[in-house]
Structures are given as C-alpha cells and as structure tokens.
C-alpha positions, 0 to 999 in steps of 0.5 A: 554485463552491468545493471542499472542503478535503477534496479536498486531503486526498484527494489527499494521502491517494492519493499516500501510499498510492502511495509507501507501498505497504503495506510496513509491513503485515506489523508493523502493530499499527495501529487501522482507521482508521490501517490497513487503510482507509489501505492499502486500494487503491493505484488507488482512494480514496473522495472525501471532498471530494464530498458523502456521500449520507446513508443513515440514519447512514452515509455513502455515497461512490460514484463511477466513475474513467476512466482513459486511459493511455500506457505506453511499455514495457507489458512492462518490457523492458530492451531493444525497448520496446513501448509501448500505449495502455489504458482502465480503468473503476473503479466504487467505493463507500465506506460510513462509519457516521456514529455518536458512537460506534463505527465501521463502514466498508464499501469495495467496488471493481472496476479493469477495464483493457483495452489497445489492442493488447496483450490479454494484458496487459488485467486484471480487479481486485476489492476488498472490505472491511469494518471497524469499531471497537467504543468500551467507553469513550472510552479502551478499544476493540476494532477489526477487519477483513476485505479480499478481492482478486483483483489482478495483478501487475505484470511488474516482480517477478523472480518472475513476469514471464516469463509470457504474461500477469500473474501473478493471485492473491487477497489476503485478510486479517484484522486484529483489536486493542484500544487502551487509554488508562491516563492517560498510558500507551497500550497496543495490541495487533494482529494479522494474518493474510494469505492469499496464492494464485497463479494459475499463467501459461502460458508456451511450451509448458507453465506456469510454476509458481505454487503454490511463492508460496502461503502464509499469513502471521500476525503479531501485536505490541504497542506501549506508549506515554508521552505525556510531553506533548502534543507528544511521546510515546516508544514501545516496539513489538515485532512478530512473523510467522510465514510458512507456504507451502503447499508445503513444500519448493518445487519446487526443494527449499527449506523457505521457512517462516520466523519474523519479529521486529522490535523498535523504539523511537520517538517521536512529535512534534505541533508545533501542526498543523504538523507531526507526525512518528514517528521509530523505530529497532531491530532485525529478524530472520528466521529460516527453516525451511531450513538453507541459509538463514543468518538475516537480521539488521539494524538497522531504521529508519524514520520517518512525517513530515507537513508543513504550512508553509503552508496548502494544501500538504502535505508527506509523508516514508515511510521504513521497512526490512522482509523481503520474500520471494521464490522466486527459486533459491536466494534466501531472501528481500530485505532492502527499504529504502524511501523516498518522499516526496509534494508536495501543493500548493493553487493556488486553490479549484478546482486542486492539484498533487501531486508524488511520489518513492521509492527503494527498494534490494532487498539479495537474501540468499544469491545475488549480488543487488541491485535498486534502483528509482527512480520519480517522477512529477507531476500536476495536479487540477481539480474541474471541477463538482459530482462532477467531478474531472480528474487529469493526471499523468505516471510515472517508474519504472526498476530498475538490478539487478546483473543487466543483463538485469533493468534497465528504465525506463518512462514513463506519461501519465495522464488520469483523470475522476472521477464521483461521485454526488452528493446531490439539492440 
C-alpha cells in the first residue's frame, strides 16, 4: 500500500492555512487558486492525496472528518480552568474542473461540535464557495469568486468572550480580477468585498450588543511585476480598503468607518525547486472617520518563505503586519504583527509528521494596550488504508496582555479519522 505524494502536500497545505489565519485577506490581489481556495476553511481541507471521483470533466473529493478532542480551559480563563471533552463531525465535498482551460472549483462543508459537559459551547459551522478563472489566452485571465459561512468565534477575542455562549456571525464575501503577462511584465488587478454581521449573546439578565461589529469591507489594489529571470522578479504592489460599519456611531458614540492603504515593494526568489520565497516591505496607514481616532501609520513588512531541503519535508515561514479592528471602548483598532512557521516531515510511504508555531503581537491604538499570543503544536498522519487518514496532534495556545486579567493558557489533544470516498476499482 502506497500513498500519494499529494497527501504530504495536503497536510502542508493545512498547517499553513492554520498559522496563516487569513491575515493577508483584506489586501489580497491574488488569483483563485493562491486566494480563496487557499483560505478557505482553517478545520477542513479536501484530500487531494485520495483518488478523485471522476464526473465527466470534474473531479470530486468527498470526505467526512471525526474529531475527538480534550480542551483543558473550554472558556479560556486566566484562572480556574475548566476542561471538556468534544466530538465534531465535518462532512465536505470539493469539486474541481478537470479542463485544459479554464477553472471551475466548488467547495461545501459543515463542522458540527458537541461537548460533553459544556453545552453552551457546542456549535454549528457551514461553508460554501464557488470559484473560477476564465483563460482569454494563456497570458490574459479573468478569475472571481463567492464564499458564504456561518462560523463562531472563539472566546479568545477581547470583543466577545464574556457571553453565554460564542459569538456566531456569517462571513460572505466576493473576489474578482484579471492577470496579464506583457512578456516580462505582469499585471494583476483585484478586489474584494466582505460582509460581516453578528449575531448578539445573551449575557446575565440582558444581551450583549453585537450590532456595533457589523460592517462591510472593500478593498481593491494592484501589482506590477518584472521578472528579470527565472529565478527572480521584483514587484510593486499598492492596496487599498475602505471599512463601512453598519451603525455609524456605536453604542458608545464612536464613528469606526475608516479607509486603508498599503504600499509595498518586493521580490520573488525560485531556487530550482528548492526553495521559493517573496520577501516585501513598505508602508500601511489607517485613516478613521472619528476625530478621536489619530491615524495609524507604520512600516510594513512581511515574507512568504518555502522550504524543500530534502525530499518529503517541507519547511514553510508566514510573516506579515496588518490593522485589524475592534470595538473595545475607546479603541481604534490594533496594530497585528505576525509570524508562523510549519514542519512537514515524510518518514516513509504511510507516516508524516507536522510541526507548527506562531507569534503574534496586537499593539491596540489609542488605550494602553497589548496582546501577545504564542501557540505551537505537534502531530503525527497515518494513511491507514485506502480512504483513511488518522491525525494525532497536540495544541499549545497562551495570551500574555498588558491586562492581567486577560491572560490565559490552553492545551488541546486531538485524534481525528478521515473517510474519504473513493472510486470503484
């Protein structure tokens, strides 16, 4: 029994998506396939190692994840843990063209959770996308896309984690570009727009207030390439957003509607399948609507680094700087530095270790403020048999703020078996 080399890149492709966290969405000028389907879902991927089942020109992947897990501080607590055991089921399917031209991807997928003991916490997550790129020639395209959800969040965020249950929200969003290749010259254009609406939580005797969170986000940018050899092309890149809320003032009277830009210059290496890296440094700014609110202005940095040194282990580095958002009183918004970095490692046909690590530092503007996150973890991947996959892992995830009371550390312990559906031999 033999397992696919795809099943190495799947599992690399999961840890970067679980350190990357779709930090860089709001910029992205990116085409399908190094965008959305890349940021798709953080808990579910489809399994490229297992035989598709072919339907006429597309390729099908379903498959049905069980998750058993041990959290040891369900509510992340700074103080008296309280630890639970729970079971999520995700059934997904992913649907790829199988065209010489042209794309067409379609992605569906539910995450139910149920915890032993602490009901409040149990959580219904649903997914959809569809994708697709439209080739006019083999250097001219136009590509776009639509992802709906309705996700949690988790109690770790300052906005939302004093309520009785998780915060729920739906996400949609739309994408849309063009990529042009002018013989050494690439252009690409692309822009996004993001809905975002939360649902509100009870709390005590009342409700805690979720409708100040609600807003859309447009960003739009371009990026203008050389390639000045195989091996190396430099870029320019400029990004724009503009952030809408849907109460304009909050409850608290602040005007949080704001307008984004980021300017960037780069490069791109390729080092003879090796090693490809882009390397990028510039400028971000964000400018809000409420005079109380000075402009946040820094340097911006980042890089997106891939390692092979040896066959079967795969070495990936994610660093980048954005401004989040958030309502806390007073608050404008933080200023998010982040770093990760994921270990895939072959030991033979049927067994892969993955390694994962990040850090990320949230500078809050305006209020005396700072979070600083550390979370690493470490697991093991059999392929059992034909359509089977079993995942050991173990999580590590802290917050040190500058506010005691916020701290909190947690471990989890995972064991999850894949099913996938495979096609009649």
């Amino acid at each position: 029994m033999k397992i696919s080399n795809r099943f190495l890149r799947w599992v690399g492709l999961s840890l970067v998506l679980c350190a990357a966290c779709d930090v860089r969405a709001q910029t992205s000028t990116e085409t399908p396939s190094e965008g959305l389907s890349r940021r798709m879902v953080r808990k579910a991927q489809p399994l490229p190692s297992i035989e598709p089942i072919e339907m006429g020109s597309f390729l099908v992947y379903p498959d049905l994840t069980v998750t058993g897990m041990y959290d040891d501080n369900v509510y992340y607590a700074s103080q008296d843990k309280i630890g639970d055991w729970a079971m999520m089921a995700s059934p997904t399917v992913f649907v790829q063209s199988n065209w010489e031209r042209h794309a067409l991807n379609l992605y569906a997928n539910v995450d139910a959770m149920r915890y032993l003991s602490r009901e409040s916490e149990n959580s219904d997550d649903y997914r959809v996308s569809a994708e697709g790129r439209y080739d006019f020639t083999q250097d001219v395209n136009a590509y776009g896309g639509a992802r709906w959800a309705q996700e949690h969040e988790d109690r770790e965020s300052p906005d939302s984690r004093n309520g009785y249950t998780p915060t729920r929200y739906t996400n949609e969003r739309a994408y849309g570009g063009g990529f042009a290749q002018f013989s050494r010259l690439s252009v690409r254009l692309g822009g996004t727009v993001q809905r975002l609406d939360y649902s509100d939580v009870k709390f005590l005797n009342g409700i805690i207030n979720m409708d100040d969170r609600d807003r859309t986000q447009y960003s739009g940018g371009t990026r203008i390439a050389w390639e000045l050899s195989p091996h190396f092309e430099p870029f320019v890149q400029v990004a724009f957003d503009l952030r809408r809320y849907s109460n304009d003032p909050d409850d608290a009277g602040y005007f949080r509607d704001s307008n984004g830009e980021r300017y960037l210059i780069g490069t791109r290496f390729l080092m003879s399948g090796t090693a490809k890296a882009e390397i990028f440094g510039g400028y971000l700014a964000q400018r809000y609507e409420d005079v109380r609110f000075p402009v946040v202005h820094a340097p911006a940095f980042g890089m997106n680094l891939i390692l092979r040194p040896r066959t079967g282990t795969t070495i990936s580095v994610f660093v980048d700087r954005t401004v989040e958002e958030t309502t806390l009183p007073a608050a404008s918004g933080n200023l998010n530095s982040y770093a990760s970095f994921a270990l895939v490692s072959r030991f033979s046909s049927l067994l892969a270790l993955q390694m994962s690590g990040a850090l990320s530092r949230n500078d809050y503007q305006v209020i005396d403020r700072r979070d600083d996150y550390l979370s690493g973890g470490v697991g093991l991947y059999w392929y059992l048999a034909r359509g089977m996959i079993l995942e050991t892992s173990y999580q590590y995830r802290k917050l040190r703020s500058s506010v005691a009371t916020e701290d909190f550390s947690k471990n989890q312990v995972f064991l999850r078996l894949v099913f996938a559906l495979q096609p009649r031999e």
